[in-house]
C-alpha positions as CSV (number, residue, x, y, z in Angstrom):
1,X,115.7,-23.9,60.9
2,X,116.6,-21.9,57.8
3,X,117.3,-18.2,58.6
4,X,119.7,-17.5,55.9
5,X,119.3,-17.1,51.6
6,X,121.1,-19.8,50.2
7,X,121.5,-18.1,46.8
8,X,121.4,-14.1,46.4
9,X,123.7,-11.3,45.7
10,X,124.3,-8.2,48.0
11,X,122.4,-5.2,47.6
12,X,123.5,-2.5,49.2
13,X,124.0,-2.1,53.3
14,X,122.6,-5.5,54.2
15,X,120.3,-6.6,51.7
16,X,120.3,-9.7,49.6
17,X,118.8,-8.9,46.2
18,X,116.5,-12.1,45.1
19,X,116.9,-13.6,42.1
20,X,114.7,-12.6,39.0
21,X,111.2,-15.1,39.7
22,X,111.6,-18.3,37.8
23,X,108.2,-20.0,36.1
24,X,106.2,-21.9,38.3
25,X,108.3,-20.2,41.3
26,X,105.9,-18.8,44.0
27,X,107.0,-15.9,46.3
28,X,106.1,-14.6,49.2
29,X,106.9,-11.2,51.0
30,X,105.7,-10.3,54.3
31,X,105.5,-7.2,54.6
32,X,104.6,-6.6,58.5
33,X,103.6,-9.2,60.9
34,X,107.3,-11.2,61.4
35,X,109.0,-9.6,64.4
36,X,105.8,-7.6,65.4
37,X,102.5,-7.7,67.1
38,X,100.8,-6.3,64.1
39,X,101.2,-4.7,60.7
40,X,100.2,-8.1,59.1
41,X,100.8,-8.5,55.5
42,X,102.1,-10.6,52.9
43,X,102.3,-10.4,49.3
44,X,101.9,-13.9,46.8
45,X,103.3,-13.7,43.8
46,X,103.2,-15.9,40.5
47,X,103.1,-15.6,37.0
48,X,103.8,-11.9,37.2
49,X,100.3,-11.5,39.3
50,X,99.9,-10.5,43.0
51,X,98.0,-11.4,45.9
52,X,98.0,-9.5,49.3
53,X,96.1,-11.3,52.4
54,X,95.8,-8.6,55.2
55,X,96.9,-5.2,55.2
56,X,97.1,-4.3,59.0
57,X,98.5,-1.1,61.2
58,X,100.9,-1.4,64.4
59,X,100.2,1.1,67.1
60,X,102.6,2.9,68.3
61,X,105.1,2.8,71.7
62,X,106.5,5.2,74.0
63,X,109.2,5.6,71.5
64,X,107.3,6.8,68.5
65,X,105.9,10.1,69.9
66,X,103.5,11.8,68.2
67,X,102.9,8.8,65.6
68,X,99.3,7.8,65.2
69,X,99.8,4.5,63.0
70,X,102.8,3.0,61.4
71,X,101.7,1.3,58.5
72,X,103.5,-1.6,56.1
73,X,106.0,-0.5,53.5
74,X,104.2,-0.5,50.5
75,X,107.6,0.3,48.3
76,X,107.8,-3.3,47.2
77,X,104.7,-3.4,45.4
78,X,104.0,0.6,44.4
79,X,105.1,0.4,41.1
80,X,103.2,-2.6,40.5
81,X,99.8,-2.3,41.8
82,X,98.0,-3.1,38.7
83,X,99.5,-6.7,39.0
84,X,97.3,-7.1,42.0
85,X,94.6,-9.6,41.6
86,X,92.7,-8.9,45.0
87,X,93.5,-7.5,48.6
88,X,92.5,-11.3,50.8
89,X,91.3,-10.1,55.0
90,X,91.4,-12.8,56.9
91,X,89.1,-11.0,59.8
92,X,88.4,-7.5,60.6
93,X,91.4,-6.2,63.5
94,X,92.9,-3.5,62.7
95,X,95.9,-5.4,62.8
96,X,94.7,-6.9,59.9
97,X,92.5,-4.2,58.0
98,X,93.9,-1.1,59.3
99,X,96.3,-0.3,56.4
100,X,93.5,-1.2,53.5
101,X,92.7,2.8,53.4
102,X,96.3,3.9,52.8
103,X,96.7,1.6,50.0
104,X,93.8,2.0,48.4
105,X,94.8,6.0,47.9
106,X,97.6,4.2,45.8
107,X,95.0,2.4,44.0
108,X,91.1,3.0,44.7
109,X,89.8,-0.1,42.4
110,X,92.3,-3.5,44.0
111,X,89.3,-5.6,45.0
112,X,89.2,-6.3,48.5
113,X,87.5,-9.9,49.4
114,X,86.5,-11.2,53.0
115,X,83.9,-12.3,54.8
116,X,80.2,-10.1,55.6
117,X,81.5,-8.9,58.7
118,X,85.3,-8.1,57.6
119,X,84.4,-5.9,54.6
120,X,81.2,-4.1,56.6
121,X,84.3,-3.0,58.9
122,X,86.7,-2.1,56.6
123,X,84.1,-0.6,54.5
124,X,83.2,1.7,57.6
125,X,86.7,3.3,57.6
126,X,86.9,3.6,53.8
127,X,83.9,6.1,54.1
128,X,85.9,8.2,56.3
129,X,88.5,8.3,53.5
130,X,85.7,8.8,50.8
131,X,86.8,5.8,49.0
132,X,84.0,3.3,47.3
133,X,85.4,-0.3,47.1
134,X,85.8,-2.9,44.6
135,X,84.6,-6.0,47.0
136,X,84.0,-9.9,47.0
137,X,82.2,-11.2,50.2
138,X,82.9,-14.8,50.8
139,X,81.8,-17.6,53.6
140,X,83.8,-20.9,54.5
141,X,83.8,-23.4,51.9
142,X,83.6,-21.1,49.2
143,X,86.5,-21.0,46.4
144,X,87.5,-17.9,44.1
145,X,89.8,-17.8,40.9
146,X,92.1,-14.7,41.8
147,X,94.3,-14.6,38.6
148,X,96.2,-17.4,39.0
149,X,95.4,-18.2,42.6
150,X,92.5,-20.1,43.6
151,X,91.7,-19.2,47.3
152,X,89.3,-21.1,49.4
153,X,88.1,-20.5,52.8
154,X,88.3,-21.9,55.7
155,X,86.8,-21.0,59.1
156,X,88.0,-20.3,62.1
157,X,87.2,-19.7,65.5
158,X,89.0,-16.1,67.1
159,X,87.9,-13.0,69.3
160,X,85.8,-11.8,66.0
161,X,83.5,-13.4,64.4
162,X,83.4,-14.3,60.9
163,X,87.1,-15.0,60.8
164,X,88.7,-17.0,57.5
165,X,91.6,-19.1,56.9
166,X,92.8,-19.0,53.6
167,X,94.1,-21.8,51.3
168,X,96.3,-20.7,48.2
169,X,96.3,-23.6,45.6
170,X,98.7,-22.2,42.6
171,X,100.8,-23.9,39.8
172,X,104.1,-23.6,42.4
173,X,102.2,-25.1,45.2
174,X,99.9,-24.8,48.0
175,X,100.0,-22.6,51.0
176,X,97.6,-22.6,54.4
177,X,97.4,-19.5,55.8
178,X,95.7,-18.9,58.7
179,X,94.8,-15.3,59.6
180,X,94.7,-15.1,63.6
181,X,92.9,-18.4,65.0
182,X,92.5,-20.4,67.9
183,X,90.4,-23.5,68.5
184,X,87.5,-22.6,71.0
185,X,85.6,-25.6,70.9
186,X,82.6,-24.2,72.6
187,X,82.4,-20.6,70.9
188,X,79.8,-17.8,71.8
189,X,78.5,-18.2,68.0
190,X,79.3,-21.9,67.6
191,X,81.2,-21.2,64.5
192,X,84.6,-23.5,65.4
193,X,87.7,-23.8,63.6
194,X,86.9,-25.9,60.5
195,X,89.3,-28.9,61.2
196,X,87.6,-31.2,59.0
197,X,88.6,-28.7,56.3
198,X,91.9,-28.8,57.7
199,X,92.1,-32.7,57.7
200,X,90.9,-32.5,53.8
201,X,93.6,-29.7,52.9
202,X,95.9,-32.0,54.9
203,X,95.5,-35.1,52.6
204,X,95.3,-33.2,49.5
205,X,98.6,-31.8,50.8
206,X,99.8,-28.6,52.1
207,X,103.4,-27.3,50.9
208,X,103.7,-24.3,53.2
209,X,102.1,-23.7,56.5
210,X,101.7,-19.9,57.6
211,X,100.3,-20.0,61.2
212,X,99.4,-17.8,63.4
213,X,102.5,-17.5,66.5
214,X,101.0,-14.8,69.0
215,X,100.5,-17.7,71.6
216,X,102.9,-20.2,69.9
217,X,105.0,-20.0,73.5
218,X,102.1,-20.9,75.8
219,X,101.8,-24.2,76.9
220,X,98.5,-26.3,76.4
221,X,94.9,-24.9,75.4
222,X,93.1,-21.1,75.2
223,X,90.6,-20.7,77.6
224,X,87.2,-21.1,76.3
225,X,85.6,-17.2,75.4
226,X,82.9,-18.3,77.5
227,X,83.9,-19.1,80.9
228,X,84.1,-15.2,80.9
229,X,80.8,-14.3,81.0
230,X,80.4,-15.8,84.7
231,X,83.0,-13.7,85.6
232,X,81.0,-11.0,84.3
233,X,78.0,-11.6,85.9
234,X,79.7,-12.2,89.4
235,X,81.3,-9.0,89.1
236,X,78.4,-7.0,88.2
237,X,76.0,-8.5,91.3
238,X,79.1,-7.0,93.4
239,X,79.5,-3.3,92.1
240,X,76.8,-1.0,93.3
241,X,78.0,1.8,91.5
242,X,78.9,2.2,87.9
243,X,80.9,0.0,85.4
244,X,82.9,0.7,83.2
245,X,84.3,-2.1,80.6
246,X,87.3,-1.1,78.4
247,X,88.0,-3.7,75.7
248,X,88.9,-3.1,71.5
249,X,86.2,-1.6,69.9
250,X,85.9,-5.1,67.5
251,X,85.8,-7.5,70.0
252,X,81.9,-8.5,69.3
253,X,82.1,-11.7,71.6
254,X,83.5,-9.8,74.9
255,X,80.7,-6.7,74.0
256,X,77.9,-9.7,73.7
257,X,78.9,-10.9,77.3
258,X,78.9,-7.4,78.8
259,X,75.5,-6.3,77.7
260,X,74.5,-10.0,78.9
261,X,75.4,-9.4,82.2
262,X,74.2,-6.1,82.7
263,X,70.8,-7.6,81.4
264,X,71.4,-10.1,84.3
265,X,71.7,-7.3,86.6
266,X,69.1,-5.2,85.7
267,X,71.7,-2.4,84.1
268,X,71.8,-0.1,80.8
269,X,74.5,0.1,78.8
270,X,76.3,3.0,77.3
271,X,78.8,2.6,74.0
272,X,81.7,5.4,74.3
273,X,84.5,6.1,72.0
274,X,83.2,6.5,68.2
275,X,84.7,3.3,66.7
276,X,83.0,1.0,69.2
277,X,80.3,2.9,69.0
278,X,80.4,2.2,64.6
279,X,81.8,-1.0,65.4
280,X,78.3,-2.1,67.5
281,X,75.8,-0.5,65.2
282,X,77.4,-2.5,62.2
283,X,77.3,-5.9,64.3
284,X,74.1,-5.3,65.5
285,X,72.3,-4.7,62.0
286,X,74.2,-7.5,60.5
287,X,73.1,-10.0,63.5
288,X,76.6,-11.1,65.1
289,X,75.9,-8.6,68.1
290,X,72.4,-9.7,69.8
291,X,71.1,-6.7,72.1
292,X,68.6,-7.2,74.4
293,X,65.8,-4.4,74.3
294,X,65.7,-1.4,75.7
295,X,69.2,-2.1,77.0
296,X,70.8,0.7,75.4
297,X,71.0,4.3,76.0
298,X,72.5,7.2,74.7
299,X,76.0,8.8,76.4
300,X,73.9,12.4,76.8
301,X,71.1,10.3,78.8
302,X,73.6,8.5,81.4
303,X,73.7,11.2,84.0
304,X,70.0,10.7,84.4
305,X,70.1,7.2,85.6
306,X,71.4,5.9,89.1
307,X,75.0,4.9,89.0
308,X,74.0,1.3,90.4
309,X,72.0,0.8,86.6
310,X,75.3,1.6,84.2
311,X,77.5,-0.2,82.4
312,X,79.9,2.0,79.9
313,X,81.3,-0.4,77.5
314,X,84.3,1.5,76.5
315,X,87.6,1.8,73.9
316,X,90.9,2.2,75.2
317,X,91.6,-1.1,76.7
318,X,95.5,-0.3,75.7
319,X,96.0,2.9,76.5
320,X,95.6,5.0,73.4
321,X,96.0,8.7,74.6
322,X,92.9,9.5,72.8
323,X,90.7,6.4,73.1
324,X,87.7,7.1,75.7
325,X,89.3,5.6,79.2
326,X,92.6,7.5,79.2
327,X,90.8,10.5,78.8
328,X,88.4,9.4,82.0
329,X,92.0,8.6,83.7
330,X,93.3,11.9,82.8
331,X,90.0,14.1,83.6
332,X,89.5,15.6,80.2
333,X,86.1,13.1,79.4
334,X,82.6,14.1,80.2
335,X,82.4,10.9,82.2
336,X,84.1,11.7,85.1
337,X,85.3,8.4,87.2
338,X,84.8,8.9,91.2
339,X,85.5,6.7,94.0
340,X,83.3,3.4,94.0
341,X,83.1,3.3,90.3
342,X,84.8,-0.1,89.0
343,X,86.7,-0.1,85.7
344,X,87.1,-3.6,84.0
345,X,90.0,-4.5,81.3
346,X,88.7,-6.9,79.7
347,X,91.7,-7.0,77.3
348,X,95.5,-8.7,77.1
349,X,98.2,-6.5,77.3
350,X,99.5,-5.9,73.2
351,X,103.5,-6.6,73.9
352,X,104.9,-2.3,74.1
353,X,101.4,-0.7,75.3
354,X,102.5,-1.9,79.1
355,X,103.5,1.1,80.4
356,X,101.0,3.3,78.6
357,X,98.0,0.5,80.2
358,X,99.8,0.8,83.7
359,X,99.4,5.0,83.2
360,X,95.9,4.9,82.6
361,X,95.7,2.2,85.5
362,X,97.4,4.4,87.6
363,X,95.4,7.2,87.0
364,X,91.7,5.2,87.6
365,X,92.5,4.2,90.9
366,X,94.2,8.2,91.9
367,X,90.7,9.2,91.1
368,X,89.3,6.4,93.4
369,X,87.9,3.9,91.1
370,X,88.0,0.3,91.7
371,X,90.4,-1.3,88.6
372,X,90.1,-4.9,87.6
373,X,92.4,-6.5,84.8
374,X,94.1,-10.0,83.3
375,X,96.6,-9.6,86.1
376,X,94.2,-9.7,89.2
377,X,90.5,-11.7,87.9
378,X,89.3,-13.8,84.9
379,X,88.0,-11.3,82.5
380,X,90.1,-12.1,79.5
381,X,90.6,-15.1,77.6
382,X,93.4,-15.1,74.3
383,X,92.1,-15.2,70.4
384,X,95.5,-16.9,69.3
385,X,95.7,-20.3,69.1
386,X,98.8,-21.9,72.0
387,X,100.5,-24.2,71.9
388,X,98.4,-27.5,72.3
389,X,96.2,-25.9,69.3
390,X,99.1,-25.9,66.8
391,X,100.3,-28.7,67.3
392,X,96.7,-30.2,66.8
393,X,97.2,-28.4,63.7
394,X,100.8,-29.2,62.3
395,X,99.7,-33.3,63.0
396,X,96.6,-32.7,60.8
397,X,98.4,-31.1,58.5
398,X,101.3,-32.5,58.3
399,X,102.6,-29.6,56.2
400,X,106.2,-30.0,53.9
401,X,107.6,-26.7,54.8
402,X,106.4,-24.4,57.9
403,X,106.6,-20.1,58.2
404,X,105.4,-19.2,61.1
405,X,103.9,-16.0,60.9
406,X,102.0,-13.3,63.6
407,X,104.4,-12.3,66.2
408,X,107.4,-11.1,67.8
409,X,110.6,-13.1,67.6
410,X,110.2,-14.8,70.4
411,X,106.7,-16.4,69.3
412,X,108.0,-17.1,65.8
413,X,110.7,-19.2,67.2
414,X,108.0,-20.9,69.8
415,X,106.1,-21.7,66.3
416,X,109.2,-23.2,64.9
417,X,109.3,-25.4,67.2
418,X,106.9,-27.1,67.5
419,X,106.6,-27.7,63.7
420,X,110.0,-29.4,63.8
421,X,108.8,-31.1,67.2
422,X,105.8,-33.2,64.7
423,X,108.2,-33.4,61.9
424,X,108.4,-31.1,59.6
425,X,112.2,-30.9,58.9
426,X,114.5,-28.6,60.7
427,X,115.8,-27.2,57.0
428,X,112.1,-26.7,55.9
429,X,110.9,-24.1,58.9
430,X,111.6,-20.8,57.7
431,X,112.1,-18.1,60.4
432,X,111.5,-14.8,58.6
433,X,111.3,-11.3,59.0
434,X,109.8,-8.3,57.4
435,X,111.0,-8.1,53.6
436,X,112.1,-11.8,53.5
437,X,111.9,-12.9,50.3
438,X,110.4,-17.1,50.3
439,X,110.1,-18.9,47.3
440,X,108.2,-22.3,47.0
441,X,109.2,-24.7,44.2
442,X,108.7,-28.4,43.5
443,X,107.9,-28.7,47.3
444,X,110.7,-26.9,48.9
445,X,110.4,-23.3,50.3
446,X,113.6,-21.0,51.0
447,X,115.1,-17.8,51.4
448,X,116.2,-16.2,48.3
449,X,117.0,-12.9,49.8
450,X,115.5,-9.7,51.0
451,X,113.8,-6.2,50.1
452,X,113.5,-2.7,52.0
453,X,110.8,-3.0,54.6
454,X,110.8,-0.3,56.9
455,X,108.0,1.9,59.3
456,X,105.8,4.2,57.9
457,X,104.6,6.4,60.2
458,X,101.4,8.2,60.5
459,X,101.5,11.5,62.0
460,X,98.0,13.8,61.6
461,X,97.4,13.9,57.6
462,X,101.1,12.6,56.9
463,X,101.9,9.4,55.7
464,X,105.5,8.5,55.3
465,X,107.4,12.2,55.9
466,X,108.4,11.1,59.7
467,X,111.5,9.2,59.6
468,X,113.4,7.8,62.4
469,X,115.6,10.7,63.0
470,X,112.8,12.9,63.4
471,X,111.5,10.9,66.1
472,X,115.2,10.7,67.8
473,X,114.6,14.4,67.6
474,X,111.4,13.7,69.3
475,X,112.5,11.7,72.0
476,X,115.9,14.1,72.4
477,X,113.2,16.9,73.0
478,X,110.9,15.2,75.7
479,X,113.5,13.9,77.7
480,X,116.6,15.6,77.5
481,X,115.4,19.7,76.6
482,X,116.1,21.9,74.2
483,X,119.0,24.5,73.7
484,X,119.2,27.1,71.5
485,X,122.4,30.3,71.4
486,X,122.0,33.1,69.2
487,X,125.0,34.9,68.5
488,X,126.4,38.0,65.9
489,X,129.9,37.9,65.3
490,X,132.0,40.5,63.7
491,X,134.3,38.7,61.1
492,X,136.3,41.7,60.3
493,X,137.0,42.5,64.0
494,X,137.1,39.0,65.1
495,X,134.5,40.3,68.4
496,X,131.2,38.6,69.1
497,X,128.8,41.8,68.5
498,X,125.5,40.4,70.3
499,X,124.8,37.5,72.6
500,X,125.6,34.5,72.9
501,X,122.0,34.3,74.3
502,X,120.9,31.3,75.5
503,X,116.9,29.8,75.8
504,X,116.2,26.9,77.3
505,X,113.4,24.2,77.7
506,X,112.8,21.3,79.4
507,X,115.3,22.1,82.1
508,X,114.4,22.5,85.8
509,X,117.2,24.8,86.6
510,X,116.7,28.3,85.6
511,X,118.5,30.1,82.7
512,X,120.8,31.7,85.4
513,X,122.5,27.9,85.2
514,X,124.1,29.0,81.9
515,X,125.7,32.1,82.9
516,X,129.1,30.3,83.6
517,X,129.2,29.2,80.2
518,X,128.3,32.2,78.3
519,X,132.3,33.4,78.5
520,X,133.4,29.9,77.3
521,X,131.2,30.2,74.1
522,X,132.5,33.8,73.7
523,X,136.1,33.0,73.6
524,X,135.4,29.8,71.6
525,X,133.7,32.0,68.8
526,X,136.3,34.8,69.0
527,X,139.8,32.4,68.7
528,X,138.2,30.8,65.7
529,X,137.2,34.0,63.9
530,X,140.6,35.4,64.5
531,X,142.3,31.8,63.6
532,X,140.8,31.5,60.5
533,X,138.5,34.2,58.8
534,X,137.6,32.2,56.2
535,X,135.5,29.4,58.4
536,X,132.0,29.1,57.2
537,X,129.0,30.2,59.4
538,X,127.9,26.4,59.4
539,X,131.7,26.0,60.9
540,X,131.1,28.2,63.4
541,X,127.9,27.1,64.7
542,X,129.7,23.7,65.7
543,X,132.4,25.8,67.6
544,X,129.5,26.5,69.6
545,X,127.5,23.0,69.7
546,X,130.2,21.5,71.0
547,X,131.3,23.9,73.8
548,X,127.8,23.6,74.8
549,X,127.4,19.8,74.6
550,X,130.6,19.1,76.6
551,X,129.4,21.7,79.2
552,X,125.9,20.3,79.8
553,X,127.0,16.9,79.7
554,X,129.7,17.6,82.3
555,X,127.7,20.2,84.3
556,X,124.2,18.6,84.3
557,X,124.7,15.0,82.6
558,X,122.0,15.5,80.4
559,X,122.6,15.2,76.0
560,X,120.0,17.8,74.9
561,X,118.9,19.0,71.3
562,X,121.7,21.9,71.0
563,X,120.9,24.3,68.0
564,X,123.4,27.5,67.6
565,X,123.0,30.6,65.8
566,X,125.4,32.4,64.6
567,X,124.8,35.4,62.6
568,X,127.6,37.7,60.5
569,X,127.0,42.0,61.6
């Protein structure tokens, strides 16, 4: 499998320069996605025109504190945004969609096209950032001339409706990609992936195949969306108390189930957390979410009703601190979970949230509730297409080069696989990650080098001013304390005036704990005053640092955030 660019020069620390584009050359750049649950994006480019298909956000771990989003590096294509034909959304995640607001500040008018549901979504969230958009709503089978791309659409089956495939046909070649899929051949909405489409785009001939890898390592078929409902249902007739479903706030097919069951069980149900709540009323008006009547009831009007009629159908199914359920878990929610109350996942596990999901888990069942997930009932079935499904896919394809695309390393490799396993040749599978650079010519995609990709982080109402060493700071603070000395030397004299005083944070030993190494700094400060008077006060601030460091590190083998002060009298 090709890994490597065969022709490029070096750029700087690690980074192969791609050649200048060559005529009928196409290039693609992804941008987020390769390496990553999330962040999907990648960027077409021909004849000195641009296509993006998805624009999508990453959530952030444990080790990202304080980050909201972390959106794709838009660097690559700043400078060039009036190149951009059209913005392509394959379906309306916010894995997929979540980044369309931040680049739209860039540049309010780059058309955004997708299907009804897709742009109603992505529409939604625009309003919150007061931005009207330029859009195209399309349906499968439909084709638009993007510049010098002509796109058509494809369906396909996932845990959203209204999801698209997209083919690319251009003067360099053709490319399939996918968006995330799977091949549910019994769906809630009977839309199933189009695979008479795909046997027609197959014999016309497909030069590079970008599929979707988040279930590229798991053997055989994806459970059918609908054996979940029973589960539901059997679940429900059990609880005599109240409900609670967690689940992401777009998942239309998992809410329909829910509010079927509780029908089935003579319950109301309550939408909490403001994007499912949006999320719902769009569905509901454009007819993909069918609600039974009377079923619904207002969040202010639960308490009224016996705990054996609700069902709170609820965001926070990964354990966003701020999403609805962690709050319940920590106490700070109006809905206050008790003992006998049931709490249902109905969600996967997104590879980094475990820890955060186990938290909130944790802190259900302290307050008594009842908490079923994937890892103990039924209630979740996979959007992403496994194993079986691609190779389905790859044979009815039968695609000339393969770059898989949607997932972490370890799913991209998977994906690789199994191309080369119905195949496609071993030097025609391109494993990529973000900032790759891929061009197709004559039939033949490679690596030509590589661009700056990196996280941009999210924080309140910044975009792009936290960098990794201000989250090292971060972490440094929440688990290893803070340390700051204040000292006033006399230079003249060579005698420390005032201090050192020492404040600490994040240390269960008291301040006392520092006495012993009060005299230490003193004498450290005072030999290099006298040893050289003309040290800088930057100079002797690290005098102090590092008697500090070495001290704690010895003492209490802990590395915390050490900031000295030394001031001249």
């Amino acid at each position: 499998m090709s890994e490597t660019a065969e022709t490029a020069e070096t750029a700087g620390p690690g980074l192969l320069t791609p050649p200048p584009l060559e005529a009928e050359t196409l290039r693609i750049v992804a941008l987020g996605g390769l390496g990553e649950i999330g962040r999907n994006m990648a960027v077409f480019e021909i004849d000195g025109k641009l296509l993006i298909v998805d624009c999508g956000v990453l959530f952030p771990e444990e080790t990202q504190p304080g980050v909201d989003l972390i959106l794709p590096d838009f660097s690559y294509i700043e400078d060039r945004l009036d190149d951009v034909v059209g913005v392509v959304l394959t379906h309306g995640h916010e894995d997929h969609i979540g980044a369309v607001p931040y680049l739209l500040r860039l540049k309010n008018d780059i058309p955004l096209i997708g299907s009804q549901l897709t742009l109603a979504l992505v529409e939604a969230k625009l309003q919150e950032h007061r931005i009207k958009p330029f859009s195209l709503t399309v349906t499968e089978g439909q084709i638009e001339q993007l510049g010098p791309f002509e796109c058509e659409f494809v369906a396909v089956n996932h845990s959203i409706p209204d999801a698209l495939a997209v083919f690319i046909r251009t003067a360099a070649g053709t490319v399939l990609h996918t968006g995330d899929f799977k091949m549910d051949q019994l769906p809630l909405d009977g839309r199933i992936t189009d695979l008479r489409a795909f046997a027609r785009l197959g014999e016309e001939g497909v030069d590079l195949f970008m599929a979707d890898s988040t279930n590229a390592d798991v053997p055989g078929f994806t459970t059918a969306e609908r054996e979940i409902g029973p589960v539901l249902q059997e679940l429900f007739g059990k609880v005599d108390k109240r409900i609670i479903v967690a689940s992401f706030s777009s998942h239309i097919h998992r809410v329909q189930q829910v509010l079927d069951a509780a029908a089935a069980d003579n319950r109301f149900v309550c939408f909490v957390g403001r994007s499912m709540v949006r999320n719902m009323a769009i569905a509901e008006k454009l007819g993909y979410l069918h609600v039974p009547e009377g079923i619904l009831v207002d969040l202010k009007n639960v308490d009224e009703l016996p705990d054996n009629k609700v069902v709170l159908m609820s965001t926070g199914s990964q354990g966003e601190p701020m999403a609805a359920l962690s709050r319940m878990a920590n106490g700070d929610h109006r809905i206050r979970i008790g003992k006998g109350d049931t709490v249902i996942l109905a969600s996967s596990l997104i590879p980094g949230n475990e820890n955060a999901v186990f938290r909130v888990i944790n802190g259900l069942m302290r307050l008594g509730a009842d908490v079923v997930h994937k890892g103990n009932a039924k209630i979740h079935v996979s959007g992403h297409a496994a194993a079986g499904e691609l190779l389905y896919c790859y044979n009815i394809l039968r695609p000339k080069n393969a770059m898989p695309v949607h997932g972490e390393t370890r799913h991209l490799i998977a994906n690789g696989r199994l191309a080369a396993a119905t195949g496609v040749p071993e030097q025609n599978i391109i494993l990529a990650d973000d900032g790759t650079v891929v061009d197709l010519r004559d039939g033949k995609a490679r690596v030509v080098g590589e661009v700056e990709c990196g996280f941009v982080y999210v924080d309140g109402s910044s975009v792009g001013a936290i960098t990794d060493t201000d989250l090292k700071d971060r972490r440094i603070l929440s688990e290893e304390g803070f340390i700051s000395i204040i000292s006033v030397v006399n230079r003249s004299t060579g005698t420390i005036v005032s201090g050192p005083e020492i404040h600490a944070r994040g240390f269960a030993e008291g301040d006392a704990v520092f006495d012993e190494i009060i005299p230490k700094i003193s004498a450290a400060l005072e030999e290099a005053v006298r040893s050289n008077t003309d040290h800088t006060t930057y100079q002797l601030q690290q005098v102090v640092r590092r008697v500090v460091g070495t001290w704690v590190n010895r003492r209490l083998r802990r590395r915390p955030m050490i900031v000295p002060v030394v001031v001249e009298a």
